[in-house]
N, C-alpha and C positions, 0 to 999 in steps of 0.2 A: 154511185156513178162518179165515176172521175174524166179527166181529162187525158187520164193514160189511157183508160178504156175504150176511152170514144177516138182517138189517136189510133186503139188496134183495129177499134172496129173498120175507119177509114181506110185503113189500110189493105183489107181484106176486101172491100169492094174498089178502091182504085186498082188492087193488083189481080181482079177477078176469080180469087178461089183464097186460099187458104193456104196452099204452098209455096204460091211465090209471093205473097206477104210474109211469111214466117222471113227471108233474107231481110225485106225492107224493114220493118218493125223488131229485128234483131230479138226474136224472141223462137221458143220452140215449137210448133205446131199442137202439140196440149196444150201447150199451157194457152198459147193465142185463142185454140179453141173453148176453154173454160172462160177463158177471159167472157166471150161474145156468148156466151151460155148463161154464165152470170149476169148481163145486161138486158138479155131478155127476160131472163126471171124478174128482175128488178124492175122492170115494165109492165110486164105482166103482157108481151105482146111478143110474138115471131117477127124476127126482123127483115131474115136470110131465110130464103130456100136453099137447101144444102142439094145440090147432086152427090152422084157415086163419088167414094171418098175426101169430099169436100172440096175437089178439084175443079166444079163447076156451082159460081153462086147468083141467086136473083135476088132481087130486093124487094120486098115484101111494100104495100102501101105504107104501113108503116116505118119501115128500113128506110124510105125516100126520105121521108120525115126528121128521122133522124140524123140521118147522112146531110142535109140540108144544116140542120142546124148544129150539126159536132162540126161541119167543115167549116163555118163562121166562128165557132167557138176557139179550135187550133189555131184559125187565121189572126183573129183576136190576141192572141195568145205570142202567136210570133210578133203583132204588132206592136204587142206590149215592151214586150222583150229587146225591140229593135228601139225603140224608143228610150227605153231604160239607158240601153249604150253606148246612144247619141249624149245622153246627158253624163253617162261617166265619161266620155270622151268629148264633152265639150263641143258634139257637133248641133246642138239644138237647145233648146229651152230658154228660161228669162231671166234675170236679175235686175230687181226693184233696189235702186239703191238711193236712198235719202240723200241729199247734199244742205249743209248750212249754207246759208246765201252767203255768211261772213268766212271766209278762206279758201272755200271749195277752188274756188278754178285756181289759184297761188298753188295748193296742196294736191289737190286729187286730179286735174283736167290733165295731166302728163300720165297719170297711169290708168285712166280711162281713156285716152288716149293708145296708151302700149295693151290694153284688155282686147281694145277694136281687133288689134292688128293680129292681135294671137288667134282671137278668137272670135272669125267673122260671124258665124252662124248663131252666135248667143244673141236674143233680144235684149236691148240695156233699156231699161226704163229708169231716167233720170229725175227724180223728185225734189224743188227745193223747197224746203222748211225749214220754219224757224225752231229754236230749240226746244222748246214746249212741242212743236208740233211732232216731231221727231218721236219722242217716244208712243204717243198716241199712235201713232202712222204704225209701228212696230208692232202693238200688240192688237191692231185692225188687219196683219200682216198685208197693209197696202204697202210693206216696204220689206225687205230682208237685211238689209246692212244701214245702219245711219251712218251722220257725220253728225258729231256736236261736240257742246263741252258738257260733260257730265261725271259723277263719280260713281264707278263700279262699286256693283253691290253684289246682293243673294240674287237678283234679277236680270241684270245686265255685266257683260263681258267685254270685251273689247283692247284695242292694243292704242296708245299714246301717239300721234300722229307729228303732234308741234308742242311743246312748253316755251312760251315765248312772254318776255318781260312786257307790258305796257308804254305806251307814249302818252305827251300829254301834248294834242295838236290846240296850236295856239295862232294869233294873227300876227304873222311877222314885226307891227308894229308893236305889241302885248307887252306892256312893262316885266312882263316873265318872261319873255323872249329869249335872253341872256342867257339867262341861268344853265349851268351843266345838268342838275339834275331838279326833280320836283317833288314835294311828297303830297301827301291828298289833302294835306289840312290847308296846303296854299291855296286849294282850289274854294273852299269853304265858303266865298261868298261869290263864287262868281257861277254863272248863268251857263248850264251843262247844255251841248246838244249830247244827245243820247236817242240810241236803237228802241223800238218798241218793245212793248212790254213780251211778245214773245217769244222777243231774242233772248237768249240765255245771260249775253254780255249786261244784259239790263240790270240784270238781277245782281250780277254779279259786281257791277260799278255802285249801285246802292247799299248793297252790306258794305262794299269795302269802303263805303264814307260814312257809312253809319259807325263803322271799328273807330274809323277815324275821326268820330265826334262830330259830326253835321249829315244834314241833309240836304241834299242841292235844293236851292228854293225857286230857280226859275230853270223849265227842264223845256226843249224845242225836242220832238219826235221823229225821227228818221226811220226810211226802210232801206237805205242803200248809204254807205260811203261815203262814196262820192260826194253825195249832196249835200251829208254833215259837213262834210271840209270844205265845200262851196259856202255852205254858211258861217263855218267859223270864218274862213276868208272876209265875209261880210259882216264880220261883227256883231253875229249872234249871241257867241257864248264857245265854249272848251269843250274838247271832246279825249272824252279818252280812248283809245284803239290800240288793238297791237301793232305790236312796230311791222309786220310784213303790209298789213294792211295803210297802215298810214304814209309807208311807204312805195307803193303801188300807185297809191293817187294821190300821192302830191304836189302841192302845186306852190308856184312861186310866193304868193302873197300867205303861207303860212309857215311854220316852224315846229318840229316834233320834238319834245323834251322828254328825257325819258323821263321814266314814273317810277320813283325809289319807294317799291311798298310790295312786303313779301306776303301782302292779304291779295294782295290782285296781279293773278297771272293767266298768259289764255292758253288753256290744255286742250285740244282742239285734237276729238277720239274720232276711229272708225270703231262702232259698236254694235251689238246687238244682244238678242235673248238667249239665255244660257238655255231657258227650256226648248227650244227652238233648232232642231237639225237644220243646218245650213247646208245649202244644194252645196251642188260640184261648182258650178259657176259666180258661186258666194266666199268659198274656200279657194277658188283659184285666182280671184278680183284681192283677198286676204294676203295670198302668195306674193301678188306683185305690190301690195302697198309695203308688204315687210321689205321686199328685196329693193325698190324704190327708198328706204327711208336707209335702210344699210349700206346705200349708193351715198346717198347725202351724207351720211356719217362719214363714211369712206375720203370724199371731197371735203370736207371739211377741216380733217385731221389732215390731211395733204398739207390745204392751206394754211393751217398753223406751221407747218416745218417751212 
């Protein structure tokens, strides 16, 4: 039993015989008949009372039964189908997409923003995590696209979002203050704030002082920005950040130097799993961060000439 079959059969009781189904079911009058011949054999039960030449039909107790449950099974069917082409056309369904707490609204909040507009009917479910959390999230599929700094593998795909140089946010008063540039060994003795351990930058500010022959010895913990440059402001200790970000929130009573060191730079991906089919509404959020980032390219090269 098929879905084609149960399709003729409906069709031969909503068109009351067998002749005037053969037009709607676009099929030939044998062959519809074998078709409904074959299905009761397959039952092992009479579905249809046939009259003279098959031009008059009843539905047997059991014919109800069936006709009951083929016409949910077709409905079903077209349900499916209509559903499907909501989601190739972007008229329905969701995308889960991770965001790093560190860059997301600077990078993504403009073409999450231009997604809305295209495409009102998709559900956005915004996720923030940290970079640790980020892959976790992906292979729980509580997410379909991250945002992080990570390096593509046999596992993960993804397309380069930002490569941006490092600062070194200091307190305006800061005997380094001056300086044009900085490299990591100057920081060597002095008292890091630094993101939780599972921010990626975390990790990443430690190897590249570890290359650099130290370990910070006094470290203050953040989960937000802001508050690290409130506290260097206050005399805590140095923070290293990217420049969009140190730049975003900064504030009078500090100074951002850059940081001359080709171990520490922030790559800042939209990724995800290569095993992993990505919806329509995953490939089309894709579309507008490339065409977003070739906008920036575009202005950019302007502003040079």
């Amino acid at each position: 039993m098929d879905l084609k079959t149960l399709h003729y059969f409906t069709e031969v009781v909503n068109a009351g015989g067998f002749a005037k189904a053969c037009n709607r079911a676009f099929v030939t009058q044998p062959a519809l008949s074998k078709a409904i011949r074959l299905l009761e054999e397959e039952l092992d039960m009479m579905l249809l009372e046939r009259g003279k030449r098959g031009t008059q039909i009843r539905l047997t107790e059991a014919g109800h039964v069936v006709y009951r449950h083929a016409s949910r099974l077709i409905e079903g069917r077209q349900l499916m189908l209509n559903d499907l082409d909501n989601l190739r056309n972007l008229k329905g369904g969701t995308l889960k997409l991770g965001l790093a707490p560190l860059g997301s609204a600077e990078l993504f909040a403009p073409v999450i923003a231009k997604f809305r507009q295209l495409h009102p009917h998709i559900e956005l479910q915004l996720l923030v995590r940290g970079g640790i959390e980020q892959t976790v999230a992906l292979h729980k599929d509580e997410i379909e696209l991250a945002t992080g700094i990570i390096d593509f593998d046999d596992e993960f795909d993804g397309i380069r979002v930002r490569d941006e140089s490092m600062v070194v946010v200091l307190p305006a008063a800061h005997v380094l203050a001056n300086k044009q540039t900085l490299q990591l060994s100057d920081l060597n003795t002095l008292a890091q704030v630094m993101f939780e351990p599972e921010y990626a930058l975390y990790e990443l500010v430690l190897s590249a002082c570890a290359k650099a022959g130290f370990t910070p010895k006094t470290i203050t913990r953040v989960s937000h920005a802001d508050f690290g440059i409130a506290l260097v402001a206050a005399g805590t200790g140095v923070m290293i950040l990217p420049k969009i970000i140190a730049e975003r929130y900064r504030i009078n009573e500090v100074v951002n130097i850059p940081l001359a060191s080709a171990d520490l730079r922030w790559e800042l991906s939209l990724f995800w799993r290569k095993q992993k089919h990505l919806s329509f509404a995953a490939k089309a959020m894709l579309e507008l961060v490339k065409q977003h980032l070739s906008q920036l390219e575009n202005t950019y090269q302007t502003d040079e000439y």
